[in-house]
N, C-alpha and C positions, 0 to 999 in steps of 0.2 A: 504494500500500500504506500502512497507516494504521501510524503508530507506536506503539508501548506507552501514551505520553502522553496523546494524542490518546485510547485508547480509552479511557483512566481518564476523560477530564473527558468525553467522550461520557458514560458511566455514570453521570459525579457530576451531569450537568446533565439527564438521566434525571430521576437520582432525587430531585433537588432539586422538577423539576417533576412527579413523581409526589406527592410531601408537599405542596406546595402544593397541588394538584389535591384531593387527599385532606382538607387541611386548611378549602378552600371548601365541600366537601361537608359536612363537619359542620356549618361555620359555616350553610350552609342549613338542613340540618336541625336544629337549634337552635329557628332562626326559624319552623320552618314549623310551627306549632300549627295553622294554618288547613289549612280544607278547601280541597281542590281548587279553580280559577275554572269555576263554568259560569254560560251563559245567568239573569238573574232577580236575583230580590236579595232575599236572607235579612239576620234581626237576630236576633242571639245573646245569651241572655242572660248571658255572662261574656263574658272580654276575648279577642281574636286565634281568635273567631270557634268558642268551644267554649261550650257548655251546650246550652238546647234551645234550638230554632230557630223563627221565624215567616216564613213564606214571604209576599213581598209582591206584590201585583197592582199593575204597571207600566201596566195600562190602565186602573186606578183614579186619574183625575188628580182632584186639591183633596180628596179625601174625606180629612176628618178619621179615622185610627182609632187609638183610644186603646188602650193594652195594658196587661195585668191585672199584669205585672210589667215593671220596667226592663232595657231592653237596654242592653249596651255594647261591642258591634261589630256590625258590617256589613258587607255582603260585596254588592258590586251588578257586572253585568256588563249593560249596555244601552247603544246607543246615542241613546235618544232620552228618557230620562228618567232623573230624578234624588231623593234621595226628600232630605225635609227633617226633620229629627228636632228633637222638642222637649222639653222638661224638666217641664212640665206637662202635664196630661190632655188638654188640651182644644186644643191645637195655637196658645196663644194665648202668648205670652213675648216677653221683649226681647230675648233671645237663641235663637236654633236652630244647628243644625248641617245643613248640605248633603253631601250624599256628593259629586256630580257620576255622572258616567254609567260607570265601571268603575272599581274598584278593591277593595280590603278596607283595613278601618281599625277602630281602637278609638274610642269617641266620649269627648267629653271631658268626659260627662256621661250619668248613666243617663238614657236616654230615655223617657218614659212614652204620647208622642205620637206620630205622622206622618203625612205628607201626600206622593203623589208629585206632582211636577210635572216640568214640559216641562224637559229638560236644556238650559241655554244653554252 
């Protein structure tokens, strides 16, 4: 038989981990501006994967394509290709950014370029 005691801190460590529980849920939804992860891989033109979207062909490897406005996130779910983002038109700079093969991310530069290629 459970004591008075007992059932108080049963209660309190309820509800402690009910508020926590509660309080991660927000903390996520805070975070989640992005869309959902599916298959393929879009580029957004604002950050954490909101504006209009460019959907990318993953079996287009090295084609240079250039886009008429800067993205600055990316959203890619693939296992065997990776897309490479550039800051100027024409996929040629000292610097790019690589996604790798899943994940979402903001880039650290509006991109005006890209290219996929073979995920390593």
């Amino acid at each position: 038989m459970s004591t008075p005691k007992a059932n108080i801190r049963r209660a309190a460590t309820t509800a402690a981990l009910a508020a926590a529980l509660i309080g991660l849920g927000a903390g996520a939804a805070d975070a989640a501006g992005w869309p959902p992860l599916q298959p393929g891989a879009r580029l957004y033109s604002a950050a954490d994967g909101q504006g209009s979207a460019t959907n990318v062909d993953l079996n287009d490897y090295g084609t240079c394509h250039t886009l008429s406005t800067p993205v600055r996130s990316m959203q890619i779910v693939n296992g065997s290709a990776s897309v490479e983002l550039f800051p100027s038109g024409d996929c040629v700079s000292d610097y790019w950014w690589a996604s790798g093969s899943l994940g979402q991310s903001n880039l650290p530069f509006g991109a005006l370029s890209y290219r996929v290629v073979k995920a390593s």
